[in-house]
C-alpha positions in Angstrom: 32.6 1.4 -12.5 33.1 -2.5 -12.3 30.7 -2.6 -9.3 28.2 -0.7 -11.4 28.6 -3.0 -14.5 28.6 -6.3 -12.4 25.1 -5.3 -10.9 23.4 -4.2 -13.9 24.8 -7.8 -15.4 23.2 -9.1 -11.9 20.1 -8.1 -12.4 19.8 -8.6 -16.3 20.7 -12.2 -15.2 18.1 -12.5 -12.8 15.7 -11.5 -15.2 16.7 -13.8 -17.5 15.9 -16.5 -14.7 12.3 -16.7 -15.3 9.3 -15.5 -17.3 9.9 -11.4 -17.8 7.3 -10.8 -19.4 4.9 -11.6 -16.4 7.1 -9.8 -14.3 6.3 -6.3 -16.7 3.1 -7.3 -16.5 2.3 -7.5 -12.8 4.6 -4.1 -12.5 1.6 -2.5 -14.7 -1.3 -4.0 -12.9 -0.1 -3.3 -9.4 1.1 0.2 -11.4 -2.0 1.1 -12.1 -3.8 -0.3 -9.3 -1.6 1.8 -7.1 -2.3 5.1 -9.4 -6.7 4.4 -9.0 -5.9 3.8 -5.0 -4.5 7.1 -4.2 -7.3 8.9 -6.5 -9.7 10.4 -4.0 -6.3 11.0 -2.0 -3.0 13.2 -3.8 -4.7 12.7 -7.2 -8.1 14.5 -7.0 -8.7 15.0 -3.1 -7.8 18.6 -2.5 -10.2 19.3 -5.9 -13.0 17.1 -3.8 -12.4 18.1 -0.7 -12.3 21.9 -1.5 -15.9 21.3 -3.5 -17.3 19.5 -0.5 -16.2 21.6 2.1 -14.8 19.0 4.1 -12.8 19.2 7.6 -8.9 17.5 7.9 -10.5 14.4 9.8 -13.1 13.6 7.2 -10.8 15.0 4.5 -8.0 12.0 5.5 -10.7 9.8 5.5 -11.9 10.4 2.0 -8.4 9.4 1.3 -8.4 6.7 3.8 -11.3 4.7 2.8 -9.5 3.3 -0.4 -6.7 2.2 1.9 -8.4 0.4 4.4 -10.7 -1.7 1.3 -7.3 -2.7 0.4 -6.0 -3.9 3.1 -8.8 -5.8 3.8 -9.2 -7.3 0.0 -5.9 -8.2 0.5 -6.6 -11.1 2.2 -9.3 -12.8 0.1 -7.2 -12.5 -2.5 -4.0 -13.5 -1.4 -6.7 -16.7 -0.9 -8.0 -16.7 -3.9 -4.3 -17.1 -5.4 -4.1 -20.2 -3.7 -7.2 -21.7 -5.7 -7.3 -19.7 -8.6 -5.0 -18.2 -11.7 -4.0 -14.4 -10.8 -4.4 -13.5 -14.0 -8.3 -13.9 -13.9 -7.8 -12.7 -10.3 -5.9 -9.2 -12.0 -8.7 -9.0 -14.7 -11.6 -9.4 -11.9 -9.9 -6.5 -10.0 -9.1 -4.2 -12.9 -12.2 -3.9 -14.0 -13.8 -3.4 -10.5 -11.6 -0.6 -10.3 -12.9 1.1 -13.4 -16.5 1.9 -11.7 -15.7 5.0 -9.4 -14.2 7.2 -12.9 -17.0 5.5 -14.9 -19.7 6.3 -13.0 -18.9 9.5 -11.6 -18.8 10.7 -15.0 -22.1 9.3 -15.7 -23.9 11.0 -12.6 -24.8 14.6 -13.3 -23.9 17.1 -10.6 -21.3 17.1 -7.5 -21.7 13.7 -6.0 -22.0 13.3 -2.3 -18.9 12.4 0.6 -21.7 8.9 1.2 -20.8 8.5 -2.7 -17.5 9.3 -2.9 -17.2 6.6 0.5 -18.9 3.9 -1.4 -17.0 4.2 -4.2 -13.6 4.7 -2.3 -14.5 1.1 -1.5 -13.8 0.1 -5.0 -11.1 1.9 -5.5 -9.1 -0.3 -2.7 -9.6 -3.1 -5.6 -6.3 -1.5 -7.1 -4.5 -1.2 -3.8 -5.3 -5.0 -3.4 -3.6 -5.8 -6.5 -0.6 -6.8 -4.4 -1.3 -9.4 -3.2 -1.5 -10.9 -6.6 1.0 -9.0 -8.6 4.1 -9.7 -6.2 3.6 -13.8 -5.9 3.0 -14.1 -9.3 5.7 -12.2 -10.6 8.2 -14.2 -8.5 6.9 -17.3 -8.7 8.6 -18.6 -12.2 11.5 -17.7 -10.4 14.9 -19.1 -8.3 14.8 -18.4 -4.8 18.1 -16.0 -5.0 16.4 -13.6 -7.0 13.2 -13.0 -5.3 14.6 -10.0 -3.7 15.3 -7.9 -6.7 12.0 -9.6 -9.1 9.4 -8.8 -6.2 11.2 -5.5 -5.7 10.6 -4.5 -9.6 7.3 -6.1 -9.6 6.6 -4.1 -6.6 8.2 -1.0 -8.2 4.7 -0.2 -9.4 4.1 1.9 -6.2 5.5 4.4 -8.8 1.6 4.3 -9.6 1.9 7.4 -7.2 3.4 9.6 -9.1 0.8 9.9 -11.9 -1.4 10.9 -9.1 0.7 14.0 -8.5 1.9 14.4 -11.5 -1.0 13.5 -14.2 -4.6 14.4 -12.3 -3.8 17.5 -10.7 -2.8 19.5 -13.9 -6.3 17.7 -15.6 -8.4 18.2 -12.6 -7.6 22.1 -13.0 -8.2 22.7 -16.7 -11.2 20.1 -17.3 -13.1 19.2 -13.8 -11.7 16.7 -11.6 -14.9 14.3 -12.6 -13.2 14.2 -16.0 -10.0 13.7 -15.0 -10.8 11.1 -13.2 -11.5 9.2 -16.8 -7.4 9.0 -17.3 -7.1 6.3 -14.8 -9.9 4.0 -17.4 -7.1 4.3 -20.0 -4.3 3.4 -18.0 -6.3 0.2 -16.2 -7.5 -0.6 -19.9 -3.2 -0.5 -21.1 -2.4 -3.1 -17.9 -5.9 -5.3 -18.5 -4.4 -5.9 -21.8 -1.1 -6.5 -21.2 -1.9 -8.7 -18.1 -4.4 -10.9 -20.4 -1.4 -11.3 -22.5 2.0 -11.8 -20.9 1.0 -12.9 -17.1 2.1 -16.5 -16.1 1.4 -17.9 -12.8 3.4 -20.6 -11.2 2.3 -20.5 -7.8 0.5 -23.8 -6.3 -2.7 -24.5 -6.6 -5.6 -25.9 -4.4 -8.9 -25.7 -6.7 -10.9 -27.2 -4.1 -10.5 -23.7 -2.4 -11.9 -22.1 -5.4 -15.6 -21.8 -4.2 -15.0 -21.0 -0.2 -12.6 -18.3 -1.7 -14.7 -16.7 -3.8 -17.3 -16.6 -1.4 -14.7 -15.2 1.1 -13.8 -12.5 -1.2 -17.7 -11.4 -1.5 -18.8 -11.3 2.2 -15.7 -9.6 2.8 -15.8 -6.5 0.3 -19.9 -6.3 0.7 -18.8 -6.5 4.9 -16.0 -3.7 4.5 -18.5 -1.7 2.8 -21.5 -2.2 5.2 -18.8 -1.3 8.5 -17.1 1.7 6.4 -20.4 3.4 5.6 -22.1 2.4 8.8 -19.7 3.7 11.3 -19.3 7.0 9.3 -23.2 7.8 9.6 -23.3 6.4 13.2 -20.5 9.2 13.9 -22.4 11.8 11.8 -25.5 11.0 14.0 -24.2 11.2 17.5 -22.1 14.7 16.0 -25.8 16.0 15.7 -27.4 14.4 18.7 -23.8 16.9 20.3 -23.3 14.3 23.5 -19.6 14.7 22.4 -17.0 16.6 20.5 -17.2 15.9 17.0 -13.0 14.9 17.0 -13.5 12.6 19.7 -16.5 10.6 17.9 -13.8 11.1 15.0 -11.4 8.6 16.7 -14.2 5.8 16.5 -13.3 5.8 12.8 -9.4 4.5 14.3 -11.6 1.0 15.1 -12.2 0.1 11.6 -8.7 -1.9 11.2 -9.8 -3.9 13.8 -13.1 -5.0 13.0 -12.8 -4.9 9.5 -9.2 -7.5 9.6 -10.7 -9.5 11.9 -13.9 -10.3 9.9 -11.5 -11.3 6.8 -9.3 -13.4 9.0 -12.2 -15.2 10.9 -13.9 -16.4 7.1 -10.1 -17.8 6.4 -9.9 -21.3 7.2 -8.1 -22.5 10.1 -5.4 -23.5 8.4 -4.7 -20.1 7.1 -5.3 -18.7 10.1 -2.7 -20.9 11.7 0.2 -18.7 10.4 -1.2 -15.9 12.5 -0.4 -18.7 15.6 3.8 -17.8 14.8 5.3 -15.4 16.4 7.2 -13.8 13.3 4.1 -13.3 11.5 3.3 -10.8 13.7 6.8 -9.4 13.5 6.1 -8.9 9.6 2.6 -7.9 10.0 4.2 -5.1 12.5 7.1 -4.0 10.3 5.0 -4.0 7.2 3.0 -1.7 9.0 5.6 0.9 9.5 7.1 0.6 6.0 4.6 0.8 3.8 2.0 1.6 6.1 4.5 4.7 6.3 4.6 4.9 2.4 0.9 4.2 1.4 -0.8 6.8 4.5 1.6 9.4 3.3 1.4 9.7 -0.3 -2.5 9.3 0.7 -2.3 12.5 2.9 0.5 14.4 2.3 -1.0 16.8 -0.4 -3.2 17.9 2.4 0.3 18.0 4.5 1.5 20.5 2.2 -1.2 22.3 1.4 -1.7 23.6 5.5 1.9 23.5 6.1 3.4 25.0 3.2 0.6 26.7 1.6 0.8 24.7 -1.7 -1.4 24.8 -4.3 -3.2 21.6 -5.2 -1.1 21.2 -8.8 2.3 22.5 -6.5 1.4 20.1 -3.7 0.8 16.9 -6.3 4.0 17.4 -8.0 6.3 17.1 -4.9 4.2 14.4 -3.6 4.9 12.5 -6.9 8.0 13.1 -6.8 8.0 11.8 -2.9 6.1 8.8 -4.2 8.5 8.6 -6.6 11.5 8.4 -4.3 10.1 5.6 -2.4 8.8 3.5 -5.4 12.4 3.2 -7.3 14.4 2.3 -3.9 11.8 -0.2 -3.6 13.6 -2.7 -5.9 16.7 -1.1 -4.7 16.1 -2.2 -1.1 15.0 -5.8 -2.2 18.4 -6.1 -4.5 20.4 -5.1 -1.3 18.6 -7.7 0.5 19.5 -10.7 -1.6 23.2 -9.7 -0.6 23.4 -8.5 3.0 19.8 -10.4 4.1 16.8 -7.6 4.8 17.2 -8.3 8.5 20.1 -6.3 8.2 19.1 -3.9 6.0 15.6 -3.1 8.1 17.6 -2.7 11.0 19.0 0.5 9.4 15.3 1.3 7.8 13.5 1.2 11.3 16.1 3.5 12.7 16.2 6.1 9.7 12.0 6.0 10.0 12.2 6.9 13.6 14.7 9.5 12.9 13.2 11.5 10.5 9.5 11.5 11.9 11.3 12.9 15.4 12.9 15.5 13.4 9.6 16.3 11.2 8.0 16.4 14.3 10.3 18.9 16.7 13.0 20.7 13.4 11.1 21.1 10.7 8.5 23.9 12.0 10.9 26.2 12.6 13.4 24.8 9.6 12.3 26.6 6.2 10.1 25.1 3.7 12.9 24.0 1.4 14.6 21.7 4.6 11.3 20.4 5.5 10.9 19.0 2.3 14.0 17.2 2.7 12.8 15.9 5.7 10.1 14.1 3.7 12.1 13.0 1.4 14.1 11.1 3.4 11.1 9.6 5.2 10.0 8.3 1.8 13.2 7.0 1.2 13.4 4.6 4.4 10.1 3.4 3.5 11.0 2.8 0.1 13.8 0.5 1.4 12.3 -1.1 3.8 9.3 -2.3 1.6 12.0 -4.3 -0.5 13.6 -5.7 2.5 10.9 -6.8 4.0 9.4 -8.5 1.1 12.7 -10.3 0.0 12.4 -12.2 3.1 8.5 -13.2 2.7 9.3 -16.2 0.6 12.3 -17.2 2.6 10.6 -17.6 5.5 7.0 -18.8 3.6 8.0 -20.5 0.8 5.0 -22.4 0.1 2.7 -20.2 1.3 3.5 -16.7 -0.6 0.1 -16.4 -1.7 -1.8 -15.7 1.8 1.3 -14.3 3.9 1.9 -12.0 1.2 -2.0 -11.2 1.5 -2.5 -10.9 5.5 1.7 -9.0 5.5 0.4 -7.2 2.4 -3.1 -6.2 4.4 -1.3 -5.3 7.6 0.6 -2.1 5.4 -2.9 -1.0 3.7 -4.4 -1.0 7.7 -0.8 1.1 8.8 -1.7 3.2 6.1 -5.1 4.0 7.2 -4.1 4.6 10.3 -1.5 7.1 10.1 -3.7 8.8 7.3 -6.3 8.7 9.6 -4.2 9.9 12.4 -3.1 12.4 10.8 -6.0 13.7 10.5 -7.3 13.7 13.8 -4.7 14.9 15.1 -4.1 18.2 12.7 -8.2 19.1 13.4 -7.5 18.6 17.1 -4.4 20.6 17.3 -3.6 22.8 14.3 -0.4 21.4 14.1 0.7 17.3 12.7 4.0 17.5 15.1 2.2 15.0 17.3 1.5 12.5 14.6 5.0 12.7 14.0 6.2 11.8 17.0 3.6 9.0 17.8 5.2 7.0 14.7 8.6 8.0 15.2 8.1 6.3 18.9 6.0 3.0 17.4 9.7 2.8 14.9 11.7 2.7 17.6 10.0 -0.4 19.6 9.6 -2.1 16.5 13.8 -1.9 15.9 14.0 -3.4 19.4 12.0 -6.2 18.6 13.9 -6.8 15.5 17.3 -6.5 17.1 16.1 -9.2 19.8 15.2 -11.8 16.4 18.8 -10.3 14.6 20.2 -13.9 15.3 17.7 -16.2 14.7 16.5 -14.8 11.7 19.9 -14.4 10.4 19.6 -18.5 10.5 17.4 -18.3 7.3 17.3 -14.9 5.9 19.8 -15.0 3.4 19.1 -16.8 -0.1 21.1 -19.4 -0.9 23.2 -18.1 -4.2 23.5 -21.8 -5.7 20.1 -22.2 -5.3 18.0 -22.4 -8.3 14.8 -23.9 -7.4 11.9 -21.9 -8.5 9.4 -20.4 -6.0 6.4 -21.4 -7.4 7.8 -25.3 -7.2 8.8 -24.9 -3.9 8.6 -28.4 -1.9 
């Protein structure tokens, strides 16, 4: 019982530490940037899919095209952050987000999968709030409480759980098109209370301002243009019938690659130097797995359950909420552990659990009944959950000038793991009935990753725990 009094007294004291307010503030912007992300995936995606007809590659990528936007938008405007106050950065994407409800209730009829693509597009707009909403909400405060602050601030993955919870139940008794319309009020409720309590410490270099606006335009108009191209390029050749439709599929697997590498070659140099280190790619990797892991799965896994399990759409949204929500609350959880034992430690024990639980997903739980499967998942969206605090508890450790663009290009490397696996997923389930291969593949990728880690245990040890007397804040960071 003293343990469990002296923690709560921790983190009341932590709060205490800096500007709260802005911290509940960037919780409900990323909150309900994360809850407009997943729409076209757990939230309204088996109602759209079902009234387009769709197949499980093109179904995952309905789902996947919000995830990929954000990852990419990530970037630009963990850039932006470095020229320009997030709070006119938060307002700039919340109201983006608030086209795709708007408008498909203002267009008569069913709209088309090219539609529902495009506007996917601005949808990753709430995904991308990230990058904002975690190095602002940490940076009025010390060093030895960024663990458990960008953990809370980061809690707003719980987003998900509305998605499960919230659309399904409207979807079914007033059209999914209508439904969608919840997610205005909820953006409206975090426009206003980001306008009014959000402070933002981080440095500054307005000379940036203009390049990284511009940076932010050619890269959301250049996501768009690559997104919606390669989807009718596939479409076309599918008709021409040179090759199997799945295989022309896998094309869709390349848009992480050319999409990133567009955003990072518009960066200046000296952001791009950061990719030059050798544990940026270590983070970008990890990130990957963790909330890569998180992100693709609450995207897909109402479609999971619905051809594993045989779910409904309102059955399959609840458990995948309450999945989401599993992952979201240890979130702060792992970041609180962090601050005390360092995250190296802690992802050591993350990166095995991952690997674990997808190999036992992918060989026990088809023959394990439905009830045991389930648990499977949930301990997969546990691991995930930990790890994402982890791994961001040690961001501003090892960057702690430069929160604003590692967090973005760390932050963009999860949105591209989530695409992938969604997409994988996917491809994988219209290729073999099954999703025991997809699995397996990311059960493997865990497992190298831990070895990595382990080899880096001892020199990142060197600086991966806070120092507890230190109370310099991270936004005045020398």
């Amino acid at each position: 019982m003293a343990t469990s009094n002296q923690s709560r007294i921790s983190v009341i004291e932590a709060l205490k530490s800096g500007n709260w307010k802005s911290v509940v503030a960037m919780f409900l912007y990323f909150d309900t940037g994360f809850t407009v992300w997943l729409l076209f995936g757990p939230a309204l995606g088996l109602f759209i899919s079902k009234e387009l007809g769709l197949k499980p590659a093109y179904q995952f990528f309905m789902a996947g095209v919000p995830l990929i936007m954000a990852a990419v938008l990530r970037i630009p405007f963990g850039y932006m952050l470095q020229a320009i106050n997030g709070k006119v950065i938060a307002t700039m994407g919340i109201l983006l987000s608030m086209i795709p409800p708007i408008y498909l209730n203002l267009r008569p009829g069913t709209p088309t999968l090219e539609e529902i693509i495009i506007l996917g597009a601005f949808l990753g707009m709430g995904g991308a709030s990230f990058a904002v909403a975690l190095p602002v909400a940490g940076s009025t405060y010390p060093k030895k409480y960024q663990g458990i602050v960008l953990g809370i601030a980061a809690a707003g993955n719980i987003g998900a759980v509305l998605d499960g919870f919230l659309f399904p139940p409207l979807a079914k008794m007033f059209g999914w098109k209508l439904a969608s319309l919840a997610a205005v009020a909820l953006l409206v409720l975090a426009l206003i209370t980001v306008l009014a309590w959000a402070e933002d410490r981080t440095p500054k270099k307005p000379e940036l301002k203009k390049h990284a606006v511009i940076t932010f335009i050619f890269t959301f108009v250049f996501g768009i243009s690559v997104i919606f191209g390669l989807y009718l390029l596939i479409n076309w050749l599918i008709a021409q019938g040179s090759m199997s439709p799945i295989k022309l599929k896998t094309m869709l697997l390349l848009l992480p690659i050319v999409i990133g590498g567009f955003a990072l070659i518009i960066l200046p140099p000296v952001y791009r130097s950061v990719l030059k280190e050798r544990d940026m790619w270590k983070f970008i990797l990890i990130y990957s797995i963790t909330f890569g892991g998180f992100v693709g799965m609450s995207s897909g896994v109402a479609f999971i359950l619905e051809s594993t399990y045989k779910f409904s759409p309102v059955t399959s949204g609840i458990i995948m909420s309450l999945l989401a929500l599993t992952g979201a609350v240890l979130r702060p959880i792992g970041g609180f552990v962090a601050d005390h034992i360092s995250g190296v430690k802690v992802l050591v024990g993350v990166l095995l659990s991952i690997s674990l639980f997808n190999f036992a997903l992918a060989f026990a739980a088809p023959v394990l009944p439905t009830g045991l499967g389930i648990v499977l998942l949930f301990g997969l969206f546990a691991s995930y959950g930990f790890g994402n605090g982890a791994t961001f508890q040690l961001v501003p450790l090892r960057w702690p000038t430069a929160t604003g663009i590692t967090t973005g290009i760390i932050g963009a490397a999860g949105g591209f793991g989530g695409f992938i696996l969604n997409q994988t997923f996917g491809l994988i389930k219209e290729a073999t009935g099954s999703f025991n291969m997809a699995y397996f593949i990311f059960g493997v990728i865990s497992i190298m990753t831990l070895a990595g880690l382990l080899l880096l245990k001892k020199e990142w040890s060197q600086w991966a725990i806070a120092d507890r007397n230190d109370n310099r804040v991270i936004g005045e960071s020398n």
